[in-house]
N, CA, C and O atoms as a GROMACS GRO file, in nm:
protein
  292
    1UNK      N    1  -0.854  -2.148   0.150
    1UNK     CA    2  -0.835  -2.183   0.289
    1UNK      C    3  -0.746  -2.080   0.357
    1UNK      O    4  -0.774  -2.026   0.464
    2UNK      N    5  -0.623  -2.056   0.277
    2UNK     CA    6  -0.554  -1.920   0.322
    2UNK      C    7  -0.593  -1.803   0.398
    2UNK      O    8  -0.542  -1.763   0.503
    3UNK      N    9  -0.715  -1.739   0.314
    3UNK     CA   10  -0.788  -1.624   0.291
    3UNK      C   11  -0.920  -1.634   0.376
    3UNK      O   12  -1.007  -1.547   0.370
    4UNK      N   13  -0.932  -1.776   0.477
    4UNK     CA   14  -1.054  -1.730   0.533
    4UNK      C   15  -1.075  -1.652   0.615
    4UNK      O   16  -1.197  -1.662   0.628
    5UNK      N   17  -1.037  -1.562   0.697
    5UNK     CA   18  -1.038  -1.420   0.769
    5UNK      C   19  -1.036  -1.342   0.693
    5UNK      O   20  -1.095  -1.238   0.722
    6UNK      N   21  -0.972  -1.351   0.564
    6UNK     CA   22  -0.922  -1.198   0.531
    6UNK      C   23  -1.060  -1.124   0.480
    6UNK      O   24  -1.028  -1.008   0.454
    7UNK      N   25  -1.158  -1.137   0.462
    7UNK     CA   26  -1.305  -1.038   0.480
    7UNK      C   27  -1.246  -0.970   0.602
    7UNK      O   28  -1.173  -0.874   0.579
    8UNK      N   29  -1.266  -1.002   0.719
    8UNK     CA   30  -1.258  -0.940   0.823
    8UNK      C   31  -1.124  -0.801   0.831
    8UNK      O   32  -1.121  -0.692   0.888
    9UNK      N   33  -1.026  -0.878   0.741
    9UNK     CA   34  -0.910  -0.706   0.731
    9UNK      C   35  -0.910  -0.650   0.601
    9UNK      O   36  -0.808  -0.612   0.544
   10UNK      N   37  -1.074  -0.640   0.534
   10UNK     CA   38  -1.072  -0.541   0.426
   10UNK      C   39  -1.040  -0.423   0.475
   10UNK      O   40  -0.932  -0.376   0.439
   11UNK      N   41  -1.114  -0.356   0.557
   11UNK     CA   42  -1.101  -0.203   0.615
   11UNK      C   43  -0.981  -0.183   0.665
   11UNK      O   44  -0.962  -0.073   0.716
   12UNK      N   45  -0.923  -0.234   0.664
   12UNK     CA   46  -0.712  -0.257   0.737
   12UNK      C   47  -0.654  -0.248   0.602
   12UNK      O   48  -0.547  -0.191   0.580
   13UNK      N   49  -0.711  -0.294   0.531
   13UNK     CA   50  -0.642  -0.285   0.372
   13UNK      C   51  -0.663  -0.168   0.325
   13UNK      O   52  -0.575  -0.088   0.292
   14UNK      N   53  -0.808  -0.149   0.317
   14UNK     CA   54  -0.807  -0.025   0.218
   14UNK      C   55  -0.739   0.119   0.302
   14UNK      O   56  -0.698   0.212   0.233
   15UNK      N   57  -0.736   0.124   0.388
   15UNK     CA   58  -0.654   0.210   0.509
   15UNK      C   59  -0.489   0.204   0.470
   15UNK      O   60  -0.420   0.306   0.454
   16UNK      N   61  -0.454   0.108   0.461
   16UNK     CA   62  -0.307   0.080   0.408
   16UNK      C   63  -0.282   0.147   0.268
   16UNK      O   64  -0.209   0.242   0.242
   17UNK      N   65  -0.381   0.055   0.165
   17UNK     CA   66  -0.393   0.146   0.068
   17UNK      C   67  -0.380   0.254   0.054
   17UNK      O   68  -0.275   0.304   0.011
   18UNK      N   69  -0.506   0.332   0.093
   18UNK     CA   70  -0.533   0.435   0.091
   18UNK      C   71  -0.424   0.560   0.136
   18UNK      O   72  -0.426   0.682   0.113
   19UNK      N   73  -0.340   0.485   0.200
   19UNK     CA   74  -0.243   0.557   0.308
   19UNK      C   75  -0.114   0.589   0.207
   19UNK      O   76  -0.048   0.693   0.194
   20UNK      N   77  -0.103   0.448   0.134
   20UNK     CA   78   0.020   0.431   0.046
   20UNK      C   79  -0.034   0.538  -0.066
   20UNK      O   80   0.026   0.642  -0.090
   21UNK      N   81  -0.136   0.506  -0.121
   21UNK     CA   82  -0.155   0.629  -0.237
   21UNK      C   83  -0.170   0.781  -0.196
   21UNK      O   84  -0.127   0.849  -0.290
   22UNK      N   85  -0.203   0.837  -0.121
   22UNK     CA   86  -0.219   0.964  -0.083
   22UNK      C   87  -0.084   1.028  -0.088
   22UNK      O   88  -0.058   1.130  -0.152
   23UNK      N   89   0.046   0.923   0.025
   23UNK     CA   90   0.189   0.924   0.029
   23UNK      C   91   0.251   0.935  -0.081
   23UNK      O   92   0.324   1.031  -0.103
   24UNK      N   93   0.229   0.826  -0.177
   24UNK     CA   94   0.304   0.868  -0.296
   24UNK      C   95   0.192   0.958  -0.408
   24UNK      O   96   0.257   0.979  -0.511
   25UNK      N   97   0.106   0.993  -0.416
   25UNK     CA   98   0.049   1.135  -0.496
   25UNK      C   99   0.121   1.210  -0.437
   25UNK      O  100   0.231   1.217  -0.491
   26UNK      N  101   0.108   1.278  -0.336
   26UNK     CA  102   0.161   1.391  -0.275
   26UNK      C  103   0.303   1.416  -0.348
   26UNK      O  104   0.338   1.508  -0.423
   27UNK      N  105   0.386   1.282  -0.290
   27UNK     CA  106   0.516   1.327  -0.302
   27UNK      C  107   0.520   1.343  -0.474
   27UNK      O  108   0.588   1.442  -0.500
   28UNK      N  109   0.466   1.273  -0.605
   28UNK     CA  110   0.437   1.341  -0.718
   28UNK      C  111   0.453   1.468  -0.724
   28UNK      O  112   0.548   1.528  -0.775
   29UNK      N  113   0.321   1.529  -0.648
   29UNK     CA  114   0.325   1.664  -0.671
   29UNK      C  115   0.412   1.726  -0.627
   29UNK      O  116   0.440   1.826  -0.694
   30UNK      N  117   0.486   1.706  -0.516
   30UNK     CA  118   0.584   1.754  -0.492
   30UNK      C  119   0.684   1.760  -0.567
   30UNK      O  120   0.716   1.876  -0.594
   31UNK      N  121   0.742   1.690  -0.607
   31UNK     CA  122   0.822   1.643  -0.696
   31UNK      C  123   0.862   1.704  -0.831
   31UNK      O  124   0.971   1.720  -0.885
   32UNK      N  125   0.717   1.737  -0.872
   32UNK     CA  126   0.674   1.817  -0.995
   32UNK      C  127   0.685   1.970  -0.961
   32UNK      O  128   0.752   2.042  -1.035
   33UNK      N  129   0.629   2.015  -0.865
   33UNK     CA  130   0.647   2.160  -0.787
   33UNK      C  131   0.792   2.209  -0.745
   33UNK      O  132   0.847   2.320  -0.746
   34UNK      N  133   0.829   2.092  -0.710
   34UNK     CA  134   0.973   2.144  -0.664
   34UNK      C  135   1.128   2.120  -0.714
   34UNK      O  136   1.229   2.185  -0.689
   35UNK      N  137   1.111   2.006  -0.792
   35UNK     CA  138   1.207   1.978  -0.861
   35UNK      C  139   1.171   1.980  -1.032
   35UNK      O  140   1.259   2.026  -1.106
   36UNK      N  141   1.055   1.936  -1.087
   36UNK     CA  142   0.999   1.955  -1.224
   36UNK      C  143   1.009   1.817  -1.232
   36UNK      O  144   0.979   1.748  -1.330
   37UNK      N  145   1.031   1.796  -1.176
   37UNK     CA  146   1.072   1.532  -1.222
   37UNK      C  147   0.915   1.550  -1.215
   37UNK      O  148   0.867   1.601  -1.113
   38UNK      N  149   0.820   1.504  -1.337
   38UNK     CA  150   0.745   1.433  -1.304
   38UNK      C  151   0.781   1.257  -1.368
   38UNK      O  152   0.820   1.226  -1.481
   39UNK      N  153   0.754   1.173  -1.257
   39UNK     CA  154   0.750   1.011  -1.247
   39UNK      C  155   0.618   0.943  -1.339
   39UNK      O  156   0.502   0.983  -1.333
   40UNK      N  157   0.670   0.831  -1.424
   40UNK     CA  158   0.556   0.778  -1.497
   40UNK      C  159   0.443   0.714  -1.379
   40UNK      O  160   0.482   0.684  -1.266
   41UNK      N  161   0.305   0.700  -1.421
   41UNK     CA  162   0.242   0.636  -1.332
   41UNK      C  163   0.252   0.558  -1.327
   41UNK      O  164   0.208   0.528  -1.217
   42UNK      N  165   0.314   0.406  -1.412
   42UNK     CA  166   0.333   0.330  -1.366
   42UNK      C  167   0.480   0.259  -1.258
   42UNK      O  168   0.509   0.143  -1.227
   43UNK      N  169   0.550   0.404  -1.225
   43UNK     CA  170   0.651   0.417  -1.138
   43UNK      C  171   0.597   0.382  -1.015
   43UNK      O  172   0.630   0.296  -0.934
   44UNK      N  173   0.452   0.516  -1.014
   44UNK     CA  174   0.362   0.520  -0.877
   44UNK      C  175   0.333   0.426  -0.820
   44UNK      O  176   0.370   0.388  -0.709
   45UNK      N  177   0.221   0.351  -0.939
   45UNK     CA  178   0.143   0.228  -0.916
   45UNK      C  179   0.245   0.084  -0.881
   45UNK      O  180   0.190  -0.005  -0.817
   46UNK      N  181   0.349   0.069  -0.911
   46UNK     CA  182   0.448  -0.017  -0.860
   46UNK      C  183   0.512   0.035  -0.722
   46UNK      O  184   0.574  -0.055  -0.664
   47UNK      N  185   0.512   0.149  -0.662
   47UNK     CA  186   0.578   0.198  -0.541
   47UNK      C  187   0.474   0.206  -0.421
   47UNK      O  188   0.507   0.199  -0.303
   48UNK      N  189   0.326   0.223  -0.474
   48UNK     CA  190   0.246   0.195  -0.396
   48UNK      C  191   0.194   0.069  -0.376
   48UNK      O  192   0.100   0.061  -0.298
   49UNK      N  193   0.243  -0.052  -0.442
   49UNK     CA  194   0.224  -0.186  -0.466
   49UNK      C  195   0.334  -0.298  -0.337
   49UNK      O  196   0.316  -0.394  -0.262
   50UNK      N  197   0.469  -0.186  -0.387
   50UNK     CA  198   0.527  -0.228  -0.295
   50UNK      C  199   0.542  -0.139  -0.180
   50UNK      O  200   0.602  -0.215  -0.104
   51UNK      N  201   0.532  -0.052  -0.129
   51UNK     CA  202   0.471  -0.007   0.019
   51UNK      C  203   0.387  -0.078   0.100
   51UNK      O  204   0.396  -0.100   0.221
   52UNK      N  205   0.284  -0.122  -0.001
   52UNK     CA  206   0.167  -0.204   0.073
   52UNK      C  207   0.241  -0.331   0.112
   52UNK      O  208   0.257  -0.343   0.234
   53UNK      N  209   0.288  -0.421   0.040
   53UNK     CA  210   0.371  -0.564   0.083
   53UNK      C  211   0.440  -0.560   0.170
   53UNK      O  212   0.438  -0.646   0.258
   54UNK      N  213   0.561  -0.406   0.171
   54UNK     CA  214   0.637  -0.397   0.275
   54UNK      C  215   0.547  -0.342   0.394
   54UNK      O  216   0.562  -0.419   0.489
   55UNK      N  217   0.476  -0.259   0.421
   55UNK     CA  218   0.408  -0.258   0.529
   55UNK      C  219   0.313  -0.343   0.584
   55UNK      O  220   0.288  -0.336   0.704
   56UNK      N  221   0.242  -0.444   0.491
   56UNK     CA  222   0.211  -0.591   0.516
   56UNK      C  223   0.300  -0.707   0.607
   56UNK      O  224   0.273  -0.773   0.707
   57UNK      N  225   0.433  -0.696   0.507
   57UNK     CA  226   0.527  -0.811   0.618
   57UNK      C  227   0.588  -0.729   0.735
   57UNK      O  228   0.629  -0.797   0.829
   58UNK      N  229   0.599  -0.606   0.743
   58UNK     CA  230   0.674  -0.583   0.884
   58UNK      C  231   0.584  -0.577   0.993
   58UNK      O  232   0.632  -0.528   1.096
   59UNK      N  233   0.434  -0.625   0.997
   59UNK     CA  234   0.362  -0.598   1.058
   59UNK      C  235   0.275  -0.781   1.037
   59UNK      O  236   0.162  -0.792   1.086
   60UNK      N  237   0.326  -0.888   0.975
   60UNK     CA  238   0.254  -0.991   0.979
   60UNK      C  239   0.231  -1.088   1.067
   60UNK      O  240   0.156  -1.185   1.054
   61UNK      N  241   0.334  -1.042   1.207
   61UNK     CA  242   0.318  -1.075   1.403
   61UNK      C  243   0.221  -1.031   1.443
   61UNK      O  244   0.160  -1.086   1.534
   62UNK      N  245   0.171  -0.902   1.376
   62UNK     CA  246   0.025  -0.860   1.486
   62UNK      C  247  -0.081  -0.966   1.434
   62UNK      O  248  -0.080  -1.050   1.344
   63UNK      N  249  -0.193  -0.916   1.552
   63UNK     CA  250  -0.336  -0.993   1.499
   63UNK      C  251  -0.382  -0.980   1.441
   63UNK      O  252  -0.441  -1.084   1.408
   64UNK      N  253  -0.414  -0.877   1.368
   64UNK     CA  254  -0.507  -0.842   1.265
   64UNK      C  255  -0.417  -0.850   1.127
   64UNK      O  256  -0.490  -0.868   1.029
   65UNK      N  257  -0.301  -0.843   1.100
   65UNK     CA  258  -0.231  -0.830   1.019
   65UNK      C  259  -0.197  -0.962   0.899
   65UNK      O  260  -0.129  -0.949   0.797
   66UNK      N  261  -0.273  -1.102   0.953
   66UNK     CA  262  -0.260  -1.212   0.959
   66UNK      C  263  -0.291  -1.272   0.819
   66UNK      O  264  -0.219  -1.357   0.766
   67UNK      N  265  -0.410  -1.219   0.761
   67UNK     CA  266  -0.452  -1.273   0.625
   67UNK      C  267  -0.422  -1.145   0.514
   67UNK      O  268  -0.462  -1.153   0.397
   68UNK      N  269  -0.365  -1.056   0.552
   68UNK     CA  270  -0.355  -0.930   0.449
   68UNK      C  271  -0.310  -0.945   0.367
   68UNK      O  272  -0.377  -0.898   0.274
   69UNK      N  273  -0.176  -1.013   0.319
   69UNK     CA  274  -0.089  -1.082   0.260
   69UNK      C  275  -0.172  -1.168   0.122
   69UNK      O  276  -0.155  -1.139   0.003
   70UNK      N  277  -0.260  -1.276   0.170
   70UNK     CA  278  -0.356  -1.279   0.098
   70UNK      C  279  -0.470  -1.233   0.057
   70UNK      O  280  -0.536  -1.281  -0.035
   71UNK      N  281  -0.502  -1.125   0.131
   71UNK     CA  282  -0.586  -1.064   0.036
   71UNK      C  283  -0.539  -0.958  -0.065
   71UNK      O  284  -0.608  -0.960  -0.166
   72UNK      N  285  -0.476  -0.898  -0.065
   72UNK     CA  286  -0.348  -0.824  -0.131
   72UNK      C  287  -0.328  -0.894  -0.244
   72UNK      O  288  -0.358  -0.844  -0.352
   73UNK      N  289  -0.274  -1.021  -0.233
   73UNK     CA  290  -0.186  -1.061  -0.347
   73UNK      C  291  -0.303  -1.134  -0.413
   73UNK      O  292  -0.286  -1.192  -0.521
   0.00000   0.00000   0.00000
């Protein structure tokens, strides 16, 4: 019952997603290029996990932003 819109903000998700992983690859490589730190992936995969939640709730007033939360989790 939660989740009945959230079809409608797949493409809002995977955009978020997509946004969060590109952000933190990059900064990887960076990271690795410029300092030599390379980060375990499961550092990544938890920082892009929580990017997504936090950019989920600071944005869960707009309209479209409404069921993301559950589809996410």
């Amino acid at each position: 019952i939660l989740c009945f819109f959230a079809y409608e903000n797949e493409a809002l998700l995977r955009k978020l997603v997509a946004q969060a992983a590109i952000y933190h690859i990059w900064r990887q490589r960076n990271n690795v290029l410029h300092n030599g730190h390379f980060l375990q992936p499961d550092f990544i995969f938890k920082a892009i996990y929580r990017e997504v939640i936090n950019s989920i709730t600071a944005r869960r007033h707009r309209p479209h932003f409404g069921g993301l939360m559950c589809l996410w989790l």
